[in-house]
C-alpha positions in Angstrom: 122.4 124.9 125.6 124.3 122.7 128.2 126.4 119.7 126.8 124.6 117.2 128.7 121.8 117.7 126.9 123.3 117.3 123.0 123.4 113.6 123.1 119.8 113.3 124.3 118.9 115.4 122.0 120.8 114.0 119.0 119.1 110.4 120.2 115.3 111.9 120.0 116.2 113.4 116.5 117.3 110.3 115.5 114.2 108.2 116.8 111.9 111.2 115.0 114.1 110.9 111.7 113.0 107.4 111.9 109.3 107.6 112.4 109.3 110.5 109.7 110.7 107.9 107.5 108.3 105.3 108.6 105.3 108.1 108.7 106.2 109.0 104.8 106.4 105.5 103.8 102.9 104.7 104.9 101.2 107.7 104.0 102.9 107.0 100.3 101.2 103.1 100.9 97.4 104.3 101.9 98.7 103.2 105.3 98.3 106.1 107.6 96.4 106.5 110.8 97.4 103.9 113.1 99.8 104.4 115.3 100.1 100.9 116.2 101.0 100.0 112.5 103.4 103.1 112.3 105.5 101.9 115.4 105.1 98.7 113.6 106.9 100.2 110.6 109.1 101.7 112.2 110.4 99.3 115.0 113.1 97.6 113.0 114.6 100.6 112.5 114.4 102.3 115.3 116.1 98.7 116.5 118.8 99.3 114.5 119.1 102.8 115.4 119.8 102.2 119.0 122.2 99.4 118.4 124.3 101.9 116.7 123.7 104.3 119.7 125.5 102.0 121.8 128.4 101.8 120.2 131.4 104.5 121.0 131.0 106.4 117.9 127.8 107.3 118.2 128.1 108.4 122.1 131.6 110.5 121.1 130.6 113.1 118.9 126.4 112.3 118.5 126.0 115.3 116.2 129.2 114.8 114.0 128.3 113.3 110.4 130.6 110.2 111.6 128.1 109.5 114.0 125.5 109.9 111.8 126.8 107.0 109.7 127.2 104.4 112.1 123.6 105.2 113.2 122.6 104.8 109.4 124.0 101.7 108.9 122.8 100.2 111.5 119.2 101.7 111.0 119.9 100.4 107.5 121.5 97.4 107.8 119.6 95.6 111.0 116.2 97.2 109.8 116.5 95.8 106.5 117.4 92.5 108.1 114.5 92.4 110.8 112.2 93.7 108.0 112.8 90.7 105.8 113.1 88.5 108.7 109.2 89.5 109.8 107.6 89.7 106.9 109.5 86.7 105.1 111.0 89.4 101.5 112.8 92.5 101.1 112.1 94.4 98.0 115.1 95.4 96.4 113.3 98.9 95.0 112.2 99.2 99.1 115.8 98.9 100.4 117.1 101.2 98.1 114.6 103.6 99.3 114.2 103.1 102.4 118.7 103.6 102.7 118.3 106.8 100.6 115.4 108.2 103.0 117.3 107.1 106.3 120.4 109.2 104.6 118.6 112.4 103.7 116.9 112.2 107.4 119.7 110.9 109.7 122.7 112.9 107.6 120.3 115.8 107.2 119.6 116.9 110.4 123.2 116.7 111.4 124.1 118.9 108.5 121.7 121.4 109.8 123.4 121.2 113.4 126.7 122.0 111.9 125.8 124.5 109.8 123.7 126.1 112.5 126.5 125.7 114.4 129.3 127.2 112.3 127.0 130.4 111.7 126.5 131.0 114.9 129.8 130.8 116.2 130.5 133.0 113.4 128.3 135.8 114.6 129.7 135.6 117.9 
């Protein structure tokens, strides 16, 4: 695979991690089916998720697990914020959730790419 591509790449796994996370959430809530109300969910998120993609951390190494913390907390940190700021509460059980969820998604799928990685440069 060509470098270019890694960072486009990395950004479309993190947007999917995100709408998983979203998709889950309202499946768990009797809310699936729309997709209106899923990019709904999901929006603040995704929000914060690109903020952190614009930062130099993020852009550096988009795979490394550094990267994948910045684009965490700001998934985290300005989704939680716009979340409470649309719909006027943030349930302390739902942020707690919704940070470990980001983690196992956004983390996850990096851990994959380095393990994949690592084995396969192994082999070689």
């Amino acid at each position: 695979m060509r470098r270019p591509r890694i960072p486009v790449l990395a950004f479309v796994a993190d947007a999917v991690a995100v709408l998983v996370f979203a998709a889950i959430g309202r499946a768990s809530h009797a809310e699936a089916g729309s997709v209106v109300g899923l990019l709904g969910t999901a929006a603040p998120f995704l929000v914060g998720a690109v903020a952190a993609w614009a930062t130099p951390w993020v852009r550096a190494h988009p795979v490394g697990f550094r990267a994948g913390g910045v684009v965490l907390a700001g998934a985290v940190v300005l989704g939680l914020l716009l979340r409470a700021a649309f719909t006027g509460r943030l349930p302390l059980s739902f942020a707690i959730v919704a940070t470990v969820s980001l983690a196992v998604f956004l983390l996850g799928w990096r851990g994959i790419a380095i393990l994949t990685s690592r084995h396969r440069t192994s082999v070689r």
